[in-house]
C-alpha angles and dihedrals in degrees: 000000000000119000114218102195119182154154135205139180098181101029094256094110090039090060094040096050091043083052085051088050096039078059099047091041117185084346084078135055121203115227120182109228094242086057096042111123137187098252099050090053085048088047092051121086090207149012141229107182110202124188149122121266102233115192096340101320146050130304119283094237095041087049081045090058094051092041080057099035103037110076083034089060097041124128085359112082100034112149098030124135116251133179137181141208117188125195104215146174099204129018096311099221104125089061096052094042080058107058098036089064094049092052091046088068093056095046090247109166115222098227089179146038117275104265110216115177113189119204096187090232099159107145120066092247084054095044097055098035113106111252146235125222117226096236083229089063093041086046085057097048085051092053095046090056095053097041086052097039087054090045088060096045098047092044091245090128 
């Protein structure tokens, strides 16, 4: 099983995460980043992590799930595929630098590109609007779960 874990504050990473989990099909589950438990990430084979960068970094509740999962994981999923996709305003790099240090901790393995997706959001109207997803990002989260979602079933990862 793949675990889909996300958070989202204008509803961009939601629909991001939802296009990952329409790709993978019944081989992913979606958990939002606030339920997310300890068991569930050790029952999973792989990650996608989904969330906004707010002010240079990941979102607070996304930072809160691996603050609670981390110590719990360690030393037990080294080895397993991740990947990210981050909804931005800008270019989205604090975030995944973020995150990437967290999961080196636990031995996860990238198996794709990091997927950034910029909405260009810069004023504060802009910042707390809800968004809407270009469909060519959310064809490329589609195409991520379901290469992921192969790679798992197969034993690639």
């Amino acid at each position: 099983m793949l675990a889909i874990v996300w958070h989202s504050r204008t509803g961009a990473s939601r629909a991001l995460a939802e296009a990952v989990h329409e790709g993978a099909r019944s081989a992913a589950r979606l958990i939002a980043a606030a339920d997310a438990s300890p068991q569930e990430l050790l029952a999973a084979q792989g990650y996608v992590f989904v969330c906004p960068e707010n002010l240079a970094s990941m979102s607070g509740l996304m930072k809160e799930m691996f603050d609670r999962c981390y110590y719990p994981l360690l030393g037990r999923v080294e080895g397993r595929p991740y990947a990210t996709v981050i909804a931005a305003g800008s270019d989205g790099e604090g975030a995944q630098r973020q995150i990437d240090r967290i999961v080196a901790g636990w031995r996860l393995k990238r198996v794709a590109e990091p997927l950034i997706v910029n909405l260009g959001a810069q004023t504060p109207e802009q910042i707390l609007a809800e968004k809407m997803v270009p469909e060519s990002a959310l064809l490329q989260c589609r195409d991520l779960g379901a290469a992921l979602a192969e790679g798992l079933s197969l034993g690639i990862f």
